[in-house]
C-alpha positions as CSV (number, residue, x, y, z in Angstrom):
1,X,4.1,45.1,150.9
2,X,2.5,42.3,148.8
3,X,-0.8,42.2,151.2
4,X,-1.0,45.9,150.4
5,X,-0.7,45.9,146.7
6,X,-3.4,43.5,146.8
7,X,-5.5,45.0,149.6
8,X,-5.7,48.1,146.9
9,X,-6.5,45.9,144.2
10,X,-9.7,44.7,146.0
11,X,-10.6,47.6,147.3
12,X,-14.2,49.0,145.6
13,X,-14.8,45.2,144.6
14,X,-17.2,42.8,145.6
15,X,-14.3,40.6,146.8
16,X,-12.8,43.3,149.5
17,X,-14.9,42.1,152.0
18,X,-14.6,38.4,151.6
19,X,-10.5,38.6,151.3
20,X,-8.5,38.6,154.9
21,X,-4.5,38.9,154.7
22,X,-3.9,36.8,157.7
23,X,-0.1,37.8,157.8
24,X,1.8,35.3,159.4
25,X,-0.4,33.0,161.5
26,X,1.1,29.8,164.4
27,X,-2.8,28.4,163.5
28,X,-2.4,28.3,159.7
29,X,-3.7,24.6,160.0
30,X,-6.5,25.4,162.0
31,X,-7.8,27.9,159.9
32,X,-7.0,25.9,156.9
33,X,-9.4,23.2,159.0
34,X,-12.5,25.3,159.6
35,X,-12.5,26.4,155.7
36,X,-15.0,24.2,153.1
37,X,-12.6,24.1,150.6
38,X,-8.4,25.3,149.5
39,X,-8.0,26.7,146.4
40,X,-4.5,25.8,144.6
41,X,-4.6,28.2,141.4
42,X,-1.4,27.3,140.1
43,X,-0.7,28.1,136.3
44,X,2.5,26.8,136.2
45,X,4.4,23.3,137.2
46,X,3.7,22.3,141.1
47,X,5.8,19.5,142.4
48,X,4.0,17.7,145.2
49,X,2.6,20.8,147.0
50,X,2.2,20.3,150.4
51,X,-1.0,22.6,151.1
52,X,-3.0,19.9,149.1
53,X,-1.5,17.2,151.1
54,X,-2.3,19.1,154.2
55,X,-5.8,20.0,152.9
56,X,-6.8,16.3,152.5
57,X,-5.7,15.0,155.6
58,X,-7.5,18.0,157.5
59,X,-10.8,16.6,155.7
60,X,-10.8,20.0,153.3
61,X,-11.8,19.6,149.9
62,X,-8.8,20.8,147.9
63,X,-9.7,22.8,144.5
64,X,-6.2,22.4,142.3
65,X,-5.4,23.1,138.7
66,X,-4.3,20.4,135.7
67,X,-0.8,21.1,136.5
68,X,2.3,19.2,138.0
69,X,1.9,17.0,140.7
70,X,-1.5,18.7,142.0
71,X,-3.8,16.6,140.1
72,X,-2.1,13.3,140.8
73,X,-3.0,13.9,144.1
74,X,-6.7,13.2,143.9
75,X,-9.2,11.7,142.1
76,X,-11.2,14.6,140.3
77,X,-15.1,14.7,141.7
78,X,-14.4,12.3,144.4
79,X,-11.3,13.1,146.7
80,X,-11.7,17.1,145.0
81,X,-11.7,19.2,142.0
82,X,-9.2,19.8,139.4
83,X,-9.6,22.9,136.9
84,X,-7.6,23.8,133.9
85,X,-5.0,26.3,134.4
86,X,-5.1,29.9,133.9
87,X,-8.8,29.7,133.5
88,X,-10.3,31.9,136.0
89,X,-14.3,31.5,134.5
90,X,-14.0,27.5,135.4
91,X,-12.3,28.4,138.7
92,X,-15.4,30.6,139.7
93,X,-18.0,28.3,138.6
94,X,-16.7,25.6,141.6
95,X,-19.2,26.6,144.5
96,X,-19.0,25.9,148.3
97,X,-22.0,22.9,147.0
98,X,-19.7,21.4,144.0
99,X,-16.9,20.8,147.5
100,X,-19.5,19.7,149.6
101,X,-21.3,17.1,147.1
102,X,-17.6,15.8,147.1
103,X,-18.5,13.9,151.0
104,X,-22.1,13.4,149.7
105,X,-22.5,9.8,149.4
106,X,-25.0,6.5,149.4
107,X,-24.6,3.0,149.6
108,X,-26.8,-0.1,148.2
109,X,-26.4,-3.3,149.5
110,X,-28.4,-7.2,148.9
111,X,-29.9,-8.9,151.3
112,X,-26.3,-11.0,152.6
113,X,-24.5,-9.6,150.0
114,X,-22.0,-7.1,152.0
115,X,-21.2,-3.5,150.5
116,X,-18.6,-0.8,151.4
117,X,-18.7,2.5,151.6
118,X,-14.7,4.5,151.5
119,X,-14.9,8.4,153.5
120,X,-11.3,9.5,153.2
121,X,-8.5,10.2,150.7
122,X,-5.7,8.9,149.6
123,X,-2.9,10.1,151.2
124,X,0.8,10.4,149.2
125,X,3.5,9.5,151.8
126,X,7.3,9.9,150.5
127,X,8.9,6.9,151.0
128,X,12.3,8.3,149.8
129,X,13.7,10.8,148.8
130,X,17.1,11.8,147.0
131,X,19.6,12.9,149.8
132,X,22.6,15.0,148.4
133,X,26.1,15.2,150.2
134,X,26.6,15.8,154.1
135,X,23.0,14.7,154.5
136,X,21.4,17.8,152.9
137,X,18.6,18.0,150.8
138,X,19.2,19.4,147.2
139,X,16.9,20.4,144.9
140,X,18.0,18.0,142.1
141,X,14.9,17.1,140.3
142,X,14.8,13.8,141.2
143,X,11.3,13.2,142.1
144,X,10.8,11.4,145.6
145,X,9.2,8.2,145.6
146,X,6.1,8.2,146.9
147,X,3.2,5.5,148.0
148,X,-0.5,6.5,148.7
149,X,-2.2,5.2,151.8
150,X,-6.0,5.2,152.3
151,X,-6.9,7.3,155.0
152,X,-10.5,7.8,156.9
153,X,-13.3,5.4,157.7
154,X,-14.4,2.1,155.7
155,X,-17.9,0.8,156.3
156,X,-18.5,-2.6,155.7
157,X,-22.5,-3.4,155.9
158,X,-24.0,-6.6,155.0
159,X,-27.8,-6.7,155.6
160,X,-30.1,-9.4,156.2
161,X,-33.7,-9.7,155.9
162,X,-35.5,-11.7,157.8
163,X,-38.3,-14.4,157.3
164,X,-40.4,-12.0,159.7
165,X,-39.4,-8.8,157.5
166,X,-37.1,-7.4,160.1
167,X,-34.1,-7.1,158.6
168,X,-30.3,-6.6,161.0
169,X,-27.1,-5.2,159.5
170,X,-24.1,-6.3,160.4
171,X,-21.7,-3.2,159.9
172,X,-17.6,-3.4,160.9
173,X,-16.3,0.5,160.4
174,X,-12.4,0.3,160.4
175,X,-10.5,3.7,160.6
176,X,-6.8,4.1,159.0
177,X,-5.5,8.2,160.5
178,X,-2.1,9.3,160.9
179,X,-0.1,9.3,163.7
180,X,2.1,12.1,163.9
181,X,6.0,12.1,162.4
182,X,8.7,9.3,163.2
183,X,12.6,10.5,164.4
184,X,13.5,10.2,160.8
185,X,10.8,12.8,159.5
186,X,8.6,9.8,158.0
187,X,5.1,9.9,158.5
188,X,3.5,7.4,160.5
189,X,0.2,5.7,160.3
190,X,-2.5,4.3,163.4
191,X,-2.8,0.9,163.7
192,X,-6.3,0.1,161.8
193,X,-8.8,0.5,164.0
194,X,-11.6,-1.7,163.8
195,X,-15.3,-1.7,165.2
196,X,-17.8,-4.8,164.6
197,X,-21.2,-4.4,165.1
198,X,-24.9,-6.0,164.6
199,X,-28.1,-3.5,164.3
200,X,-30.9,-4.6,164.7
């Protein structure tokens, strides 16, 4: 019913042939995945929305409004972008190149001074949560606790120069992912991985 109403809404605009009601889909995540960027348009409180949370750890440059727990959530121009609410002109003017200039990035490093360079987000994991009687979870208000973890790849590069102007970098990349869901519905995370090497 509700894809209808807005199916006629669109129809006869410019939007009508950009808009696809999906229904209900088994590959939400995947097409959520593929997209450049998620759009969060909330105008009133969000608790700790889960499609942002998702959106990050697919790599998706999540688009949120200065509401609840959404902005919290990233760091505005670098892990995505936060608009004001209800504002639908500031909403439009965030392009496909605003979310992509998000994973833009450059790194200037010393000769044997080392630099880093951070590709990932911070992601929130609950670490507890209120539990209500029998075991059931209630909506009581009581916000769960949360800790962020840095996800993604760290580059570490230290370069050298060389009395013969050739010049090596020594460059360790270490990569932090999640690992699926423990017994007890807690997220888990990979052990670091880490990968030393010298170029030359």
């Amino acid at each position: 019913m509700a894809e209808a109403l807005l199916g006629t809404s669109l129809s006869g605009t410019a939007a009508a042939g950009r808009c696809h009601f999906l229904g209900h889909r088994e590959d939400a995540l995947a097409i959520v995945g593929a997209c450049d960027a998620t759009v969060l348009p909330a105008i009133k409180r969000e608790g700790l929305p889960k499609t942002v949370i998702e959106s990050m750890a697919l790599g998706v440059v999540p688009i949120v409004t200065r509401t609840g727990g959404s902005p919290e959530l990233l760091v505005d121009g670098e892990s995505g972008l936060v608009v004001p609410p209800g504002d639908a002109a500031a909403l439009a003017t965030v392009s496909r190149s605003s979310a992509q200039s998000i994973f833009q990035a450059e790194m200037v490093a010393l000769d044997g001074l080392p630099a880093s360079l951070k590709v990932g987000d911070r992601y929130p994991i609950i670490t507890s949560a209120y539990v209500g009687p029998g075991g059931t979870s209630q909506d009581s208000g009581i916000a769960p606790a949360v800790q962020f973890q840095d996800l993604g790849l760290v580059l570490k590069v230290t370069p050298t120069v060389h009395g013969n102007g050739e010049m090596t970098l020594d460059v360790d990349a270490e990569q932090n992912a999640l690992g699926g869901t423990a017994s007890n519905g807690n997220v888990k995370l990979t052990s670091p991985r880490s990968l030393p090497q010298t170029m030359y």
